[in-house]
C-alpha positions, 0 to 999 in steps of 0.5 A: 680388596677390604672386606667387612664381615657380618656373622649369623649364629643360630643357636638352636635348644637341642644344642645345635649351631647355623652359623652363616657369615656375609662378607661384603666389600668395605667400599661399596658395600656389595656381597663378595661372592663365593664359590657354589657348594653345588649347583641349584636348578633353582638359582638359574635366572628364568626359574620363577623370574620376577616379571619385572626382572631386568637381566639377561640369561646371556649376562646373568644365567643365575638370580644374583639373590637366588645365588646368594641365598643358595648357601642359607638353603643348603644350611637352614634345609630340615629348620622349622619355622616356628622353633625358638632360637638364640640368634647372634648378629657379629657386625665390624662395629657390636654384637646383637643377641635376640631369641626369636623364631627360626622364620624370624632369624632368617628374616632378618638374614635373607634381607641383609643377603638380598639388599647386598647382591646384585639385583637391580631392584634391590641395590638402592638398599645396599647402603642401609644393609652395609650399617645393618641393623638386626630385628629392627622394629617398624618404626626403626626401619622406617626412620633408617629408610626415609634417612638413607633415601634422603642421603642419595636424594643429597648424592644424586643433587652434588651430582647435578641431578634433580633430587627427590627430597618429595619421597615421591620414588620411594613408593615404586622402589618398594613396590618393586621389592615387594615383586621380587619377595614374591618371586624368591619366594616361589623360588624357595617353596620350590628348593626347600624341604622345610617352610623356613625359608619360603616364610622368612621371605613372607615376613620380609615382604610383609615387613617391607608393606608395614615399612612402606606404610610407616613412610607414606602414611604415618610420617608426620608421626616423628615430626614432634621428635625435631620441634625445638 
């Protein structure tokens, strides 16, 4: 199977380096999985299921996103928040270098390992994540959003289903990422001894509300863009 590689490091003042690489099917984009260091209580499926979880303990006795962070868990555990770090996105196509926050740098992690497991709520952002861009602003994930909706809207129509080229779905689709932000979130409160992962979760839900305000509300703001 070909894979393709994206590498975080996290270069903190005090000379320390988090380094934490995903790798992800080339083809389809999903998160290749890998062993488990150790096993995690936190990380079995009914632990602060979302309500609105669709699988079954018998199929699925772990949260696939759950599973997945448990490695960020393991490695970001004593990390603070608000301490200022150099982080460095490695993608297949450039290299991207921003100081920001711990909560900020894992923010932009938890997302790409989340949109790439198996959680069905999460899957329609597989395909954004596998072109990830780090640290995007508002406006920048909005554009990225609407682009890759469309683009399955054009899929689903060679297929022979009826597209959505209305964006009429996309509300319910964030809706239900905003359901599972809150249950990860409960989730890591529980695992972590630190409160970096818990609010990089915060974050990404809060960016996940402004993004879905930009699409179904501010839209016509990038209508100027495509006048001749």
């Amino acid at each position: 199977m070909a894979t393709t590689k994206i590498t975080y490091s996290f270069l903190v003042p005090d000379g320390r380096c988090r380094v934490h690489e995903v790798v992800l099917d080339a083809e389809t984009g999903r998160q290749v999985s890998v062993p488990l260091r150790s096993r995690h209580a936190w990380t079995d499926l009914e632990y602060e299921k979302c309500n609105h979880c669709p699988l079954k303990h018998e199929e699925h006795p772990e949260c696939p996103a759950a599973r997945n962070l448990a490695f960020v868990v393991d490695d970001f555990q004593l990390e603070q928040s608000f301490e200022k770090v150099l982080v460095e996105v490695v993608t297949p196509e450039r290299t991207y270098r921003k100081e920001v926050t711990m909560q900020a740098g894992l923010s932009s992690l938890v997302g790409l390992i989340m949109s790439t497991s198996a959680c069905p709520h999460l899957d329609f952002l597989r395909p954004m994540a596998r072109f990830h861009l780090p640290f995007s602003t508002w406006k920048e994930g909005a554009v990225r959003s609407v682009s890759f909706y469309l683009l399955r809207q054009y899929f689903a129509a060679k297929q022979g289903c009826k597209p959505d080229y209305g964006l009429t779905e996309l509300q319910k689709l964030y809706d239900a990422v905003g359901e599972v932000n809150l249950g990860m979130a409960a989730r890591l409160r529980s695992a972590s001894e630190s409160d970096a992962h818990a609010n990089a979760i915060v974050v990404l839900d809060l960016f996940t509300q402004l993004l879905l305000d930009q699409v179904t509300q501010k839209l016509s703001s990038f209508e100027m863009l495509f006048s001749s």
